[in-house]
DOPALO-149195 format. One record per atom (N, C-alpha, C): residue number from 1; chain; x, y, z; atom name. Coordinates in steps of 0.001 Angstrom, whole numbers, always signed. Each point is the difference from the previous one (the first is absolute). Example, Ala and Ser with C-alpha at 12.3 -4.5 7.8 and 13.67 -1.06 7.14 Angstrom:
# DOPALO-149195
<guse><resi>1</resi><chain>A</chain><x>+13190</x><y>-5690</y><z>+7800</z><name>N</name></guse>
<guse><resi>1</resi><chain>A</chain><x>-890</x><y>+1190</y><z>+0</z><name>CA</name></guse>
<guse><resi>1</resi><chain>A</chain><x>+900</x><y>+1200</y><z>+0</z><name>C</name></guse>
<guse><resi>2</resi><chain>A</chain><x>-350</x><y>+1050</y><z>-720</z><name>N</name></guse>
<guse><resi>2</resi><chain>A</chain><x>+820</x><y>+1190</y><z>+60</z><name>CA</name></guse>
<guse><resi>2</resi><chain>A</chain><x>-770</x><y>+1090</y><z>+730</z><name>C</name></guse>
# end
This chain:
# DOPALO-149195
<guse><resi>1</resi><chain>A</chain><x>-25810</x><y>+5539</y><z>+12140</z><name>N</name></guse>
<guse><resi>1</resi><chain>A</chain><x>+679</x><y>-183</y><z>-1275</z><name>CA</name></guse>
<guse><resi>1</resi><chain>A</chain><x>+1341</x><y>+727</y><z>+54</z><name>C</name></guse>
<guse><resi>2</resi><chain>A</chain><x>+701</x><y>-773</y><z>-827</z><name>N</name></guse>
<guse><resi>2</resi><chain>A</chain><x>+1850</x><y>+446</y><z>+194</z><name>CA</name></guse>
<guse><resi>2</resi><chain>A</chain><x>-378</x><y>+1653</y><z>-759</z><name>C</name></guse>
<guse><resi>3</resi><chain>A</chain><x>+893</x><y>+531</y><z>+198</z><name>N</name></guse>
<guse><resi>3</resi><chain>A</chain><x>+436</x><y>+1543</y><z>-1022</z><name>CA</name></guse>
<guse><resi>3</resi><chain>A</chain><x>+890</x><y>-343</y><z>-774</z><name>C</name></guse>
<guse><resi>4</resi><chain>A</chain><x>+264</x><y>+795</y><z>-1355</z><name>N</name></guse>
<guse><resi>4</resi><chain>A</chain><x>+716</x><y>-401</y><z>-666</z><name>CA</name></guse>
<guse><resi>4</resi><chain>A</chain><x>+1252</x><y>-103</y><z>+297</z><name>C</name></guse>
<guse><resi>5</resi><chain>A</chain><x>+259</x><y>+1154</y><z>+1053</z><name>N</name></guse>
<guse><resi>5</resi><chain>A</chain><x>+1359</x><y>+254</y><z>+201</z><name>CA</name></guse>
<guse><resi>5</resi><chain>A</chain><x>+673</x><y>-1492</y><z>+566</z><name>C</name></guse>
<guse><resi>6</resi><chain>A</chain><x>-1007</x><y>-578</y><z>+469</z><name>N</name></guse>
<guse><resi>6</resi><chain>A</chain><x>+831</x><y>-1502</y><z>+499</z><name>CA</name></guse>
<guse><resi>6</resi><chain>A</chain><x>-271</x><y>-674</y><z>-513</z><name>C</name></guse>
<guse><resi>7</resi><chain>A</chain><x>-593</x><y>-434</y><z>-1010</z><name>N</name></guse>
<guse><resi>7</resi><chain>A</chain><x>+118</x><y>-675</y><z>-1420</z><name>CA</name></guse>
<guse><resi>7</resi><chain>A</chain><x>+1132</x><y>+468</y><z>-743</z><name>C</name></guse>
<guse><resi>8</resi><chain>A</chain><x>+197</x><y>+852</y><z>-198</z><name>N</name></guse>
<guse><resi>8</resi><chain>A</chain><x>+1304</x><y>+364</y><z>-895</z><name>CA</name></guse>
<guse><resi>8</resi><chain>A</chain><x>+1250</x><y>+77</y><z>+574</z><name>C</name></guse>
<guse><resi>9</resi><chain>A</chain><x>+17</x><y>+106</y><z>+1727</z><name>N</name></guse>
<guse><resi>9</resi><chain>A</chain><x>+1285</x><y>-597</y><z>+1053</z><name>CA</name></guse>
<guse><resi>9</resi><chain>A</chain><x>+178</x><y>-1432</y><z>-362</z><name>C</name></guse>
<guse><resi>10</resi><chain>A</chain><x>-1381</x><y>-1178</y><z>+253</z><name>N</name></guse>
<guse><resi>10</resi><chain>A</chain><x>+445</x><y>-883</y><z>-94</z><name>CA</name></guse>
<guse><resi>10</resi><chain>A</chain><x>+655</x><y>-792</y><z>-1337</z><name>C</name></guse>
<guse><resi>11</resi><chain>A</chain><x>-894</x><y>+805</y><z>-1530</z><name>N</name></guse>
<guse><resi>11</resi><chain>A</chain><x>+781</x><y>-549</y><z>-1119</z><name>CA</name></guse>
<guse><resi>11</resi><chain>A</chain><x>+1364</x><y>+131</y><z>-279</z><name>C</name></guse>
<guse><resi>12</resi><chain>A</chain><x>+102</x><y>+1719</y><z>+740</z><name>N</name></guse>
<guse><resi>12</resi><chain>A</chain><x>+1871</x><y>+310</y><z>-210</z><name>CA</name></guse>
<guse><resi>12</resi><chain>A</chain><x>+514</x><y>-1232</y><z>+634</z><name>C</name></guse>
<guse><resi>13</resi><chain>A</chain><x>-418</x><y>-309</y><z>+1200</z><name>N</name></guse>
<guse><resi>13</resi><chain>A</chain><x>+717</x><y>-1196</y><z>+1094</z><name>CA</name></guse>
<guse><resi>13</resi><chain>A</chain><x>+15</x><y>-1023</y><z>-677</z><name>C</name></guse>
<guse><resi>14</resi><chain>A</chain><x>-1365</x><y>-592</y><z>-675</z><name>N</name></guse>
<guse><resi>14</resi><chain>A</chain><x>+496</x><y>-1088</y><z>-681</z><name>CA</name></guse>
<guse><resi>14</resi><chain>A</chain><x>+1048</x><y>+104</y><z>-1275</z><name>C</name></guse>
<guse><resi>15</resi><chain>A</chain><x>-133</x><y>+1069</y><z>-505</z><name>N</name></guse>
<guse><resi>15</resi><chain>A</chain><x>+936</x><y>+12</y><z>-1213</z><name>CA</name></guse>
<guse><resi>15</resi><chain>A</chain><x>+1670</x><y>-162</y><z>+520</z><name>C</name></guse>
<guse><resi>16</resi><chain>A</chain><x>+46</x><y>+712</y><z>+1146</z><name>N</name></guse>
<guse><resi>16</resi><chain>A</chain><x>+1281</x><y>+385</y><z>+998</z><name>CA</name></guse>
<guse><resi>16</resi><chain>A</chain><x>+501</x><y>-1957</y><z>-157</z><name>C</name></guse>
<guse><resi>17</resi><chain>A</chain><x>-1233</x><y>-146</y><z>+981</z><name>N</name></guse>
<guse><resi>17</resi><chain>A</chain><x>+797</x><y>-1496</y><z>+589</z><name>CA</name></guse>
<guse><resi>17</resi><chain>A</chain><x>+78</x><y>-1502</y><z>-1824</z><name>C</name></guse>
<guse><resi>18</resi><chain>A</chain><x>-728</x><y>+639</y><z>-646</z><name>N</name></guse>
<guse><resi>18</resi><chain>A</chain><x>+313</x><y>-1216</y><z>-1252</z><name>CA</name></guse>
<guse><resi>18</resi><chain>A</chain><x>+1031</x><y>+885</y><z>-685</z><name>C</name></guse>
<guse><resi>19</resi><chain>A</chain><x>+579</x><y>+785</y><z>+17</z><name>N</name></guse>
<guse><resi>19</resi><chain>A</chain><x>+1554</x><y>+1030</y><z>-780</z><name>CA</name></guse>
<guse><resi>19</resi><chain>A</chain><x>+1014</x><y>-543</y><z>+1095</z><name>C</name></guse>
<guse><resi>20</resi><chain>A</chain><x>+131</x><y>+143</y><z>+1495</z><name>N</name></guse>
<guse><resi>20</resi><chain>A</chain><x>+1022</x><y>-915</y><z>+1036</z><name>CA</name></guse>
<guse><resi>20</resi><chain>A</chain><x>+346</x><y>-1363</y><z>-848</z><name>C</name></guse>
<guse><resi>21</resi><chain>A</chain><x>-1335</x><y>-800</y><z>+111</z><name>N</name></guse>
<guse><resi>21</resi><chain>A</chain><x>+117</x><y>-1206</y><z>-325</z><name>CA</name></guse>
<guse><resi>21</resi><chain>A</chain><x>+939</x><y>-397</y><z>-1185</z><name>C</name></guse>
<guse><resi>22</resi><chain>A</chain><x>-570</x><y>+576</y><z>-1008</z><name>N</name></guse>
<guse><resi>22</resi><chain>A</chain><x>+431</x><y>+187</y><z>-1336</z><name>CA</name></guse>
<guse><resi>22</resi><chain>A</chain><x>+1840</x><y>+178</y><z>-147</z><name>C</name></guse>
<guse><resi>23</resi><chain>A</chain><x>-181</x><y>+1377</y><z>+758</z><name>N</name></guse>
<guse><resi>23</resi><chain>A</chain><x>+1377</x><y>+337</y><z>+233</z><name>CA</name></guse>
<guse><resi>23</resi><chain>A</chain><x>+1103</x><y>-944</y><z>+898</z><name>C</name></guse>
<guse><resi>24</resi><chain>A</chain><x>-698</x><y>-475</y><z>+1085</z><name>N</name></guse>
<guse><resi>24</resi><chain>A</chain><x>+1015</x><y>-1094</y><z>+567</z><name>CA</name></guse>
<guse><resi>24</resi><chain>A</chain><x>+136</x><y>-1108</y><z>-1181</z><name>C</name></guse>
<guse><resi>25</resi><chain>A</chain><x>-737</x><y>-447</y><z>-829</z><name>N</name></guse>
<guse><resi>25</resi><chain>A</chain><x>+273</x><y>-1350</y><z>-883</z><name>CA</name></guse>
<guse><resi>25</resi><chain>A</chain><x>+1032</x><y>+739</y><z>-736</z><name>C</name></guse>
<guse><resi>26</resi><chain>A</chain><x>-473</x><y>+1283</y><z>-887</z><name>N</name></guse>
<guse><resi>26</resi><chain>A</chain><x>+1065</x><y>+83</y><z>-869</z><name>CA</name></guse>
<guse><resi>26</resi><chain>A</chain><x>+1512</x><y>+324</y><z>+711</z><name>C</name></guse>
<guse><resi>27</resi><chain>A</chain><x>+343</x><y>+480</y><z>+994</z><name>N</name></guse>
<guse><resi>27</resi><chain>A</chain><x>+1111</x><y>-183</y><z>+963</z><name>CA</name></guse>
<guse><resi>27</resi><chain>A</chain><x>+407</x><y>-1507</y><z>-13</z><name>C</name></guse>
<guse><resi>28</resi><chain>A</chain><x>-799</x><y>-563</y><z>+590</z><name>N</name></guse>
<guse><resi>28</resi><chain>A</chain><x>+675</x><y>-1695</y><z>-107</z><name>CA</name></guse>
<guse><resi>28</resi><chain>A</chain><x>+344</x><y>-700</y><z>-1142</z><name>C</name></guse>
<guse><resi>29</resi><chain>A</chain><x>-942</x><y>+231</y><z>-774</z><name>N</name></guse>
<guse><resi>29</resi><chain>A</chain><x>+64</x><y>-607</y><z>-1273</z><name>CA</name></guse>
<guse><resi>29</resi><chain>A</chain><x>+1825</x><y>+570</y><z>-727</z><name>C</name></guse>
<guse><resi>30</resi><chain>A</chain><x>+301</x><y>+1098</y><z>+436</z><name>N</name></guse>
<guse><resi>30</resi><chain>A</chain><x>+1285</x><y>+1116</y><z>-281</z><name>CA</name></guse>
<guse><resi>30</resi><chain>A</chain><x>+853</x><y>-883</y><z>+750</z><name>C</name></guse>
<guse><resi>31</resi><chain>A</chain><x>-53</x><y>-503</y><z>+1026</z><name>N</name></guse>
<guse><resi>31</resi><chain>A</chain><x>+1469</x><y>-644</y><z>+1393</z><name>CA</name></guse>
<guse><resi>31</resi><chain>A</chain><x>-287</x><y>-1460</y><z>-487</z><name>C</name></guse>
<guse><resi>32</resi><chain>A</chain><x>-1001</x><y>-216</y><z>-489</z><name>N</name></guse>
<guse><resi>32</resi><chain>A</chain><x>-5</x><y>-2005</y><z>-786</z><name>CA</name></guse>
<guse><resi>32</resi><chain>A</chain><x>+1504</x><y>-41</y><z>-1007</z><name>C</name></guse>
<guse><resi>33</resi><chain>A</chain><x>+194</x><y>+1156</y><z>-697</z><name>N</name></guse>
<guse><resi>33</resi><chain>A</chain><x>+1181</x><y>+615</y><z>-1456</z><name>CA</name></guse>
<guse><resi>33</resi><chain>A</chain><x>+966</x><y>+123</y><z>+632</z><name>C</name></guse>
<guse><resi>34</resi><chain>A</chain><x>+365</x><y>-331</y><z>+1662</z><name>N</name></guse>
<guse><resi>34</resi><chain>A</chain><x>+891</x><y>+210</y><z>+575</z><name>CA</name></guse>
<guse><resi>34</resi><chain>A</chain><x>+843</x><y>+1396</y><z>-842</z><name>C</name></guse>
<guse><resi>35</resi><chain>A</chain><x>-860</x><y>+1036</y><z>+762</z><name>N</name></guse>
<guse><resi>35</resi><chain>A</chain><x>+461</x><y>+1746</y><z>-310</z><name>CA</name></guse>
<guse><resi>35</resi><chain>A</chain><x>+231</x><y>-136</y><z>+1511</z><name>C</name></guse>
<guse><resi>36</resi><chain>A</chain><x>+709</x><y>+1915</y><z>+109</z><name>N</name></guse>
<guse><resi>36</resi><chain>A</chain><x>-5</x><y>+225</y><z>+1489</z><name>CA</name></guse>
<guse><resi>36</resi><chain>A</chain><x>-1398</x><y>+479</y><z>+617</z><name>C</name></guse>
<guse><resi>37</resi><chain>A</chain><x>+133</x><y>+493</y><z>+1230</z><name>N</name></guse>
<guse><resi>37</resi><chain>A</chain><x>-1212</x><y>-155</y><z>+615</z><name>CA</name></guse>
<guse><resi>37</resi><chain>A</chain><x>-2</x><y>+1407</y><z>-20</z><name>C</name></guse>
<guse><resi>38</resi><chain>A</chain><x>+771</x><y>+1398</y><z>-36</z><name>N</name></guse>
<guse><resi>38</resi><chain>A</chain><x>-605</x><y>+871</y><z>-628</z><name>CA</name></guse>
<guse><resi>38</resi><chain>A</chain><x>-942</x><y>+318</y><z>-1307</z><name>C</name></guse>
<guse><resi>39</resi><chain>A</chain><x>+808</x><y>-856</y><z>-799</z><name>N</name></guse>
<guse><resi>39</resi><chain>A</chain><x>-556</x><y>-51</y><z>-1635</z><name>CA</name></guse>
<guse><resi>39</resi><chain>A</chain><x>-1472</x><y>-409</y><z>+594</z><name>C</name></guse>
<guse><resi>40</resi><chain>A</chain><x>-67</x><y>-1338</y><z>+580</z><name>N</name></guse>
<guse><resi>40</resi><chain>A</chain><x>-1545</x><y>-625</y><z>-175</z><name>CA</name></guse>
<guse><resi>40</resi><chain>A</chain><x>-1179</x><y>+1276</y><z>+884</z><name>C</name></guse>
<guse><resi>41</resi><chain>A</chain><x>+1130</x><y>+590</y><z>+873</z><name>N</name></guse>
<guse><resi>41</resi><chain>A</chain><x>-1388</x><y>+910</y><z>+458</z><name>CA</name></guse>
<guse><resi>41</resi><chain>A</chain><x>-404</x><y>+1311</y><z>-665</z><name>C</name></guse>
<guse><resi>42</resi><chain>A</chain><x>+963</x><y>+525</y><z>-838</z><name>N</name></guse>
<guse><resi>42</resi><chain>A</chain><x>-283</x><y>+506</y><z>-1374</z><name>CA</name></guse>
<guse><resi>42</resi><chain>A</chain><x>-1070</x><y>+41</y><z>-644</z><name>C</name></guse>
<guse><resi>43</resi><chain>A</chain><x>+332</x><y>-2017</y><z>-890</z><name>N</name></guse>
<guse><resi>43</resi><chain>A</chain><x>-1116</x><y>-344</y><z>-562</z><name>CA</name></guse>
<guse><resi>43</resi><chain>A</chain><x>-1229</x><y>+244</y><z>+809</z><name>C</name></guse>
<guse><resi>44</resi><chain>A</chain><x>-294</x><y>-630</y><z>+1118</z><name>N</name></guse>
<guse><resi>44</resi><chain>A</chain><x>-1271</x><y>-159</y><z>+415</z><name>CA</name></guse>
<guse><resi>44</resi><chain>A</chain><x>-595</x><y>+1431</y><z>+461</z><name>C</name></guse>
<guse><resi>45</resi><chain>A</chain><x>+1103</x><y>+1126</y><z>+231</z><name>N</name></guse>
<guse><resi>45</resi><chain>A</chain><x>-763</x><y>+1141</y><z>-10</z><name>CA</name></guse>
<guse><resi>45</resi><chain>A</chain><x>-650</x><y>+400</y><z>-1286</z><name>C</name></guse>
<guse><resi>46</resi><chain>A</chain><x>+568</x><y>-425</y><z>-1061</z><name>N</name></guse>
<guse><resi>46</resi><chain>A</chain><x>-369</x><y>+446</y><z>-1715</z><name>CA</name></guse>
<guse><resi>46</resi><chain>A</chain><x>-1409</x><y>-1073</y><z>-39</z><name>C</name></guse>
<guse><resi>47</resi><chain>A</chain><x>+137</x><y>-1220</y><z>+106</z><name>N</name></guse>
<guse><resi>47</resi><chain>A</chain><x>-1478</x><y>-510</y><z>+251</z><name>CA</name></guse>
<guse><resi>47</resi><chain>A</chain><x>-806</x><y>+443</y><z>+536</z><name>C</name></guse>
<guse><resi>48</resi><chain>A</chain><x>-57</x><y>+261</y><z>+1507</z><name>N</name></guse>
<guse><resi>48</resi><chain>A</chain><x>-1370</x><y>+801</y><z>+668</z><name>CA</name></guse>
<guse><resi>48</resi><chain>A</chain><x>+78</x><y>+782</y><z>-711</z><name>C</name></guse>
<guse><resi>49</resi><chain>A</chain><x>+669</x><y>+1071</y><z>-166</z><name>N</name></guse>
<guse><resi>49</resi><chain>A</chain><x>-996</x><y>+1464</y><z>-851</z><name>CA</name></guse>
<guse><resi>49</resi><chain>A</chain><x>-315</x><y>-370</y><z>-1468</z><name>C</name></guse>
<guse><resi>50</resi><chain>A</chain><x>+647</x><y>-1097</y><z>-405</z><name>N</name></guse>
<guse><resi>50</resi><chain>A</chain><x>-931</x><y>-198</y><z>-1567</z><name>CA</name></guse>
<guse><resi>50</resi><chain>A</chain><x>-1183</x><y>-467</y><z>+292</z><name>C</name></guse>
<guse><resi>51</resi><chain>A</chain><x>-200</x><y>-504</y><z>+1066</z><name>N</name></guse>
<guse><resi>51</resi><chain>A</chain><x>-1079</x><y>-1290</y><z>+294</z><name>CA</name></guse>
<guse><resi>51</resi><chain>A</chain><x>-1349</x><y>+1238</y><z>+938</z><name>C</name></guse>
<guse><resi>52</resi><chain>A</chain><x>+537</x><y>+944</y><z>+727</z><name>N</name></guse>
<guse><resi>52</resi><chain>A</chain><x>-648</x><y>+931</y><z>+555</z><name>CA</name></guse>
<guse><resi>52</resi><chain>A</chain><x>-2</x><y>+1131</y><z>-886</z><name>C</name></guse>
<guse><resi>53</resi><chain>A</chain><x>-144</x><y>-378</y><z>-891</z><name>N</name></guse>
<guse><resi>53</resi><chain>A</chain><x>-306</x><y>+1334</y><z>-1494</z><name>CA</name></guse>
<guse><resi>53</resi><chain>A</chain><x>-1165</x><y>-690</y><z>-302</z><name>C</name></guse>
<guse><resi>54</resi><chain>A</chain><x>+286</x><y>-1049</y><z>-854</z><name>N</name></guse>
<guse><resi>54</resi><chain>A</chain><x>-953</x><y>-1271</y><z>-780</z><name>CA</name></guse>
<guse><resi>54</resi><chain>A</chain><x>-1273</x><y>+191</y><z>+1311</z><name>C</name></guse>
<guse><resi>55</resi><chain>A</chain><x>+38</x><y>+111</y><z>+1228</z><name>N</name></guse>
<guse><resi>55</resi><chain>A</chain><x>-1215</x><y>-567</y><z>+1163</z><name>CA</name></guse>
<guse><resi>55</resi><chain>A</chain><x>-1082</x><y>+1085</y><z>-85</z><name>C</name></guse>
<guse><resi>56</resi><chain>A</chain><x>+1056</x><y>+1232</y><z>+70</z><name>N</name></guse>
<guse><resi>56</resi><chain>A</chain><x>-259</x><y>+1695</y><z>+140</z><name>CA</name></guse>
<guse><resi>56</resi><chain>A</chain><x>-718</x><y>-108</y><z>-1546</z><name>C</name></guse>
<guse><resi>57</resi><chain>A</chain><x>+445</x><y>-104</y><z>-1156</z><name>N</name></guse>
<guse><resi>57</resi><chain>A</chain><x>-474</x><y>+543</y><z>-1162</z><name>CA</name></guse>
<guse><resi>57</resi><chain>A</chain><x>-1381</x><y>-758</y><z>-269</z><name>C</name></guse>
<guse><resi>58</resi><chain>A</chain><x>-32</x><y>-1154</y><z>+350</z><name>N</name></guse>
<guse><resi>58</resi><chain>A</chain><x>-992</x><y>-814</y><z>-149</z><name>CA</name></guse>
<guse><resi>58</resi><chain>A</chain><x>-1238</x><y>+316</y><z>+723</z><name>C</name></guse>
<guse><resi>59</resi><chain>A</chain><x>+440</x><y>+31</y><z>+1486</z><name>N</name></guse>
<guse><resi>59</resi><chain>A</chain><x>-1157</x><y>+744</y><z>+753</z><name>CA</name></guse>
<guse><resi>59</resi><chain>A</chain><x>-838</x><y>+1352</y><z>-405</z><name>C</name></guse>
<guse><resi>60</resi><chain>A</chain><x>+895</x><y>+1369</y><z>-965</z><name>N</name></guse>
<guse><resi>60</resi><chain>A</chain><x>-491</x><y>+755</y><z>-241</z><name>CA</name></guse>
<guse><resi>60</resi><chain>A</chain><x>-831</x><y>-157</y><z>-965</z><name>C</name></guse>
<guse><resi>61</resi><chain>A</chain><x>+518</x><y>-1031</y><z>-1269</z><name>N</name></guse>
<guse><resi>61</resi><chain>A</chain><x>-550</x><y>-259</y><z>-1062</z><name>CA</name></guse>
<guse><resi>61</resi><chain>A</chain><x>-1215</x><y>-598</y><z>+370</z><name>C</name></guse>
<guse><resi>62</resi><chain>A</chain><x>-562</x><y>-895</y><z>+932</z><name>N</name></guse>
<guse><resi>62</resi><chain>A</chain><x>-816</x><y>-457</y><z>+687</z><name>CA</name></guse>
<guse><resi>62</resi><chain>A</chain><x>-1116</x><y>+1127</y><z>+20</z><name>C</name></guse>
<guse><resi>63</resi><chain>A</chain><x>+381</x><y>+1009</y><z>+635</z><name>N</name></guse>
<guse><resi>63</resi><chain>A</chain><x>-880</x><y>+947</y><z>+650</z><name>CA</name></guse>
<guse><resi>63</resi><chain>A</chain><x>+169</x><y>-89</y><z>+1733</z><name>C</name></guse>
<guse><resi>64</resi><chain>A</chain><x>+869</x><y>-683</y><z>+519</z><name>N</name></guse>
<guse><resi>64</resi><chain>A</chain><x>-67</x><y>-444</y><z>+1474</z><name>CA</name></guse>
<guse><resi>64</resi><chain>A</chain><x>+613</x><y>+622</y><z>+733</z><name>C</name></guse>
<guse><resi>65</resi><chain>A</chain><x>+621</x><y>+1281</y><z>-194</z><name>N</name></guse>
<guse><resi>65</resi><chain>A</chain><x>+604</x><y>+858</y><z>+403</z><name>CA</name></guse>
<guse><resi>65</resi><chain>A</chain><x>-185</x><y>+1392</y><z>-255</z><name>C</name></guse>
<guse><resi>66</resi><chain>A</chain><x>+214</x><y>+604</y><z>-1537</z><name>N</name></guse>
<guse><resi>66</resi><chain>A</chain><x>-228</x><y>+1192</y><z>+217</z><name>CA</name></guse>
<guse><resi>66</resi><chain>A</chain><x>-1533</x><y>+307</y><z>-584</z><name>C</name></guse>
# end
């Protein structure tokens, strides 16, 4: 049987890789508005960490973490 400790590696990981995701759309979705391509990587840094807050807060609220 897994330990928790790699249960709770792999949820951070999944939360990690659906906040990327997230964050690359809202980046693109930013360069569709024809902005510059600093601005859009801006945005999409401000997406992942809104989107990797929302993953993080949810999981705790869960109980699946702490």
């Amino acid at each position: 049987m897994a330990s928790h400790l790699t249960i709770h590696v792999l949820l951070v990981g999944v939360a990690l890789l659906i906040s990327v995701v997230v964050g690359l759309g809202g980046g693109l979705l930013h360069r569709a508005d024809h902005n510059t391509i600093p601005a859009c990587i801006f945005q999409g840094g401000k997406t992942f960490t809104g989107s990797m807050t929302v993953c993080m807060s949810v999981l705790i609220a869960l109980g699946l973490l702490f």
